[in-house]
N, C-alpha and C positions, 0 to 999 in steps of 0.2 A: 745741295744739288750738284750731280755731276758735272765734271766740265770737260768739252771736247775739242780736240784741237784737231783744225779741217787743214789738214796738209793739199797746198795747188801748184805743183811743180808748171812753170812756164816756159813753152820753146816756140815761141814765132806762131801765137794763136791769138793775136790783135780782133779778128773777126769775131771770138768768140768772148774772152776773154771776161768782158761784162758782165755780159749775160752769166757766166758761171758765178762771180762774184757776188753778183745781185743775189744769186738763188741763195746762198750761204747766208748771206747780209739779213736776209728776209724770213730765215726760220723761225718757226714761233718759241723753238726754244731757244735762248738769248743766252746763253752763258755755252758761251763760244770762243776761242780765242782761233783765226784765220791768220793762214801762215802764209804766203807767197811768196817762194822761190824763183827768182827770175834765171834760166840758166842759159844763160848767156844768148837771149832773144836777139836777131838782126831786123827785128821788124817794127811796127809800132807798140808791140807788146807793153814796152817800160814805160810811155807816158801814158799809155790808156790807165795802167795801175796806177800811177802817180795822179793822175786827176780824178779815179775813182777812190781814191783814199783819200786826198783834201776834201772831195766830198759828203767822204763819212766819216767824218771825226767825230766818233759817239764812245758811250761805256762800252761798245765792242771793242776787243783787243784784236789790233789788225797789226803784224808786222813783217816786215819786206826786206829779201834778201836778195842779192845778186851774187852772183858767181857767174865762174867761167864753162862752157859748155861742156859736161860732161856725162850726159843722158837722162834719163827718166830715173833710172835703179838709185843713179846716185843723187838727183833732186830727194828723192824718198827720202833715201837714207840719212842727208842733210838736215827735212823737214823733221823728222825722227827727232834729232838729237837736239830740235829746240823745240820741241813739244812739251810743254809741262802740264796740260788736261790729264785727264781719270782716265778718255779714252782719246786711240788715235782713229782721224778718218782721211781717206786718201781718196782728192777728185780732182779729176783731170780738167785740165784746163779749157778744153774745148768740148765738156760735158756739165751738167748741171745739175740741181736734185730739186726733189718738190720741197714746199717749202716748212710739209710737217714732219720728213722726215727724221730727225735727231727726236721730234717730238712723242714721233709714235716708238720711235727706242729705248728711251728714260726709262721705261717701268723694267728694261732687262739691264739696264747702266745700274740702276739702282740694286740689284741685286747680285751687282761684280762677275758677270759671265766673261771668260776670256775673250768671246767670241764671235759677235753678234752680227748673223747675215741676214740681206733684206732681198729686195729684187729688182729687176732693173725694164726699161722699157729703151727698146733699138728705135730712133727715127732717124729720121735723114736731114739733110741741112735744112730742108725747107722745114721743119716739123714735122713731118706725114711718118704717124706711127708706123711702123717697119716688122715689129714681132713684139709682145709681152715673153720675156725672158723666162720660161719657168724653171721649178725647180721643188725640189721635195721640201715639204716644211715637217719640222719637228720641234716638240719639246726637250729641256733642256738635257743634254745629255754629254759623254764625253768626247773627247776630239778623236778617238780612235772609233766610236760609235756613230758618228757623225759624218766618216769620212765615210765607210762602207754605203751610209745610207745615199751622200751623196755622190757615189759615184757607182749606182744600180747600174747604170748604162754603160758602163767604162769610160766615161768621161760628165766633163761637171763643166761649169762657168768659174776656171782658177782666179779671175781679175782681183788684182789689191781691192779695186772700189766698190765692190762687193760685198764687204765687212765693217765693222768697226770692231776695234782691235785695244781690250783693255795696256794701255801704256804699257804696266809695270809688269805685263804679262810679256810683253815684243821687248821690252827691254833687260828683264832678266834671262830671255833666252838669247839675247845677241842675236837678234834676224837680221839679217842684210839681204838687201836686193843685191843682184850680180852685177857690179858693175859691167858696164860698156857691151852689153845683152842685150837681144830682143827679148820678148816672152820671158821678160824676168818672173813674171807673177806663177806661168807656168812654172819654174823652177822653184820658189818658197813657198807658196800659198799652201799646198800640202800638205808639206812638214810643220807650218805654222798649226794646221789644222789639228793636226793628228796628236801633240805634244800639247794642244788644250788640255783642260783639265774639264772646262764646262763651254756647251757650244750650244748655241739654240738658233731658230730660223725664222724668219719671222714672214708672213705672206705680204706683208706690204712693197706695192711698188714704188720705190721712192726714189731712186737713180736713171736719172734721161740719159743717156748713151748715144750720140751722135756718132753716124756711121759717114763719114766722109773719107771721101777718093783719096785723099793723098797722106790721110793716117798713117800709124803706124799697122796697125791690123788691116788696112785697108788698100795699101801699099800697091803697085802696079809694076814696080822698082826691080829690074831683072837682076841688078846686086844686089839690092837690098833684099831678094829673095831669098839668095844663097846666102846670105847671110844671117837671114833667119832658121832657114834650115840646119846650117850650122851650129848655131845657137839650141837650135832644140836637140840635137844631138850631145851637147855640151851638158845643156840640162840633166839628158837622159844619164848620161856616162856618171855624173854627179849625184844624180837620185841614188842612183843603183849601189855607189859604194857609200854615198850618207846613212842610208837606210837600214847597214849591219851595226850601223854604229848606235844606233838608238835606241832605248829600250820601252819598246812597244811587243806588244801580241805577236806572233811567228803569222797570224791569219793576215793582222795589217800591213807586215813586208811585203807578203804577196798580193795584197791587194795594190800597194803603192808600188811594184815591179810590174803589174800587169798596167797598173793609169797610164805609166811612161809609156810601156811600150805601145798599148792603142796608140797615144797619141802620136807617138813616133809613125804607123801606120795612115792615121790621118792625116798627119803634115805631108806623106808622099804624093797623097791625090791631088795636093796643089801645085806640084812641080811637073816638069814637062821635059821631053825629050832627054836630051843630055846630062841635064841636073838630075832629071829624074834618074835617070841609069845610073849616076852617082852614090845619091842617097840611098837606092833601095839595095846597092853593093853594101854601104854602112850601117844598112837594118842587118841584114843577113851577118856580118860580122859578128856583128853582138849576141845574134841569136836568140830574137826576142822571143820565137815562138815558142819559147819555153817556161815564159812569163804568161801566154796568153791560157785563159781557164778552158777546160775541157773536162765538164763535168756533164755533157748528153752530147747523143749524136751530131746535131748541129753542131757545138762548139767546136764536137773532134775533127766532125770535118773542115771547118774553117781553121782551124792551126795546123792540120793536113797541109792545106793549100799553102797558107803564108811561108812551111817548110820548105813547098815546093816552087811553087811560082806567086811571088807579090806581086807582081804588077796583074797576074788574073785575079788574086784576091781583092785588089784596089777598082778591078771593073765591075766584080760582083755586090761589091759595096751599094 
């Protein structure tokens, strides 16, 4: 039987913290080893773990780290390198999963797919389902086959907690989250994808996704904006020269040249005034619209526009 190690990076998520835990504790597949990284929590975080572990001292392997605060990317990357399961899975701390999910996965663990994504459902703090996450399901195929089909739309759902990720698969390619980055998932999750060897999709919704106000995607934070933006501009400048380096299909560079730059386009709709005049000065540098496809009338015109005026193409959106 395979075994899976559920990576829970924690930062000042007391409220929820349980409830995640429980959901892991309670899967019906049981050969689990649960990791929690406490990264440097100022809240009640560190005893609610500590009285939810005296409480579950069972043949589940639960073990608990602390460190010093140094973000999400690098909780990951941490939980990573004490993972010793067949596969790794990444859930956030103030999110949770049903409790068949690992179960309804087995039958693709057991057949060593690099790669294995499921689906997710958005509610809000109260519960009140919010959106069923979709997304294209497929049979098993490869990470360069996988990525076009997921990203028909020019954009996909890039989140780590999205997948389970064969171990020795993340570990012989050296993936690192970015440190001290927002949108780190935007930045790997791609490349993780695409350097699959076998990738398959699975329709079950098995990841609850709590959308709360003071998230990190959820954010209200007028630095912490720019500094998201920033970060995605990081990302992009990073994709762009990763991605000669790698040996994939000449079809997949551009497919993964055009992901960035959409999304570069889409992160401008969220910004405003000043910032906004900023950032879309840093689109136009880069000169994405040379990334974006125009293969019929529509498309020509819409890379037309983004050449000439973004911020009209960000109203006609």
């Amino acid at each position: 039987m395979k075994k899976i190690s559920v990576i829970i990076p924690v930062y000042n998520t007391g409220k929820y913290i349980k409830k995640c835990l429980d959901s892991i504790f309670n899967q019906t597949m049981k050969n689990i080893e649960i990791i929690i990284i406490n990264d440097g929590s100022t809240d009640d975080s560190e005893k609610i773990i500590h009285d939810w572990i005296d409480q579950h001292k069972t043949n589940m392997e639960i073990r608990y780290f602390k460190k010093e605060n140094s973000g999400l990317s690098d909780a990951r990357n941490y939980g990573v390198n004490k993972a010793t399961g067949d596969y790794i899975s990444f859930v956030d701390s103030d999110d949770y999963i049903e409790k068949d999910l690992y179960k309804n996965m087995e039958k693709y663990m057991n057949m060593n797919i690099d790669l294995i994504k499921f689906k997710a459902i958005a509610l809000d703090d109260k519960g009140k389902i919010l959106e069923r996450l979709q997304g294209p399901i497929f049979d098993k195929c490869t990470g360069e086959e996988a990525f076009a089909r997921l990203c028909i739309k020019d954009k996909y759902l890039e989140v780590a907690w999205l997948y389970l990720y064969r171990r020795e698969f993340f570990i012989d390619n050296k993936f690192k989250y970015d440190k001290g980055t927002y949108h780190e998932d935007f930045g790997l999750t791609p490349f993780v994808i695409i350097q699959a060897k076998s990738v398959i999709s699975s329709e079950y919704f098995g990841y609850c996704y709590i959308k709360r106000e003071n998230s990190i995607t959820n954010s209200t934070d007028v630095k912490k904006d720019k500094k998201k933006a920033a970060d995605i501009l990081k990302h992009y400048d990073n994709a762009i020269d990763k991605i000669e380096k790698i040996n994939v299909e000449e079809k997949t560079k551009k497919l993964i040249k055009r992901y960035y730059s959409n999304s570069l386009l889409l992160k401008a709709s969220s910004l405003q005034g000043e910032e906004q005049k900023k950032y879309i000065q840093e689109i136009k540098l880069r000169k994405v619209y040379r990334n974006i496809k125009a293969e019929n009338l529509k498309q020509l015109i819409k890379k037309i526009i983004i050449m000439i005026n973004i911020k009209l193409y960000l109203k006609m959106r």
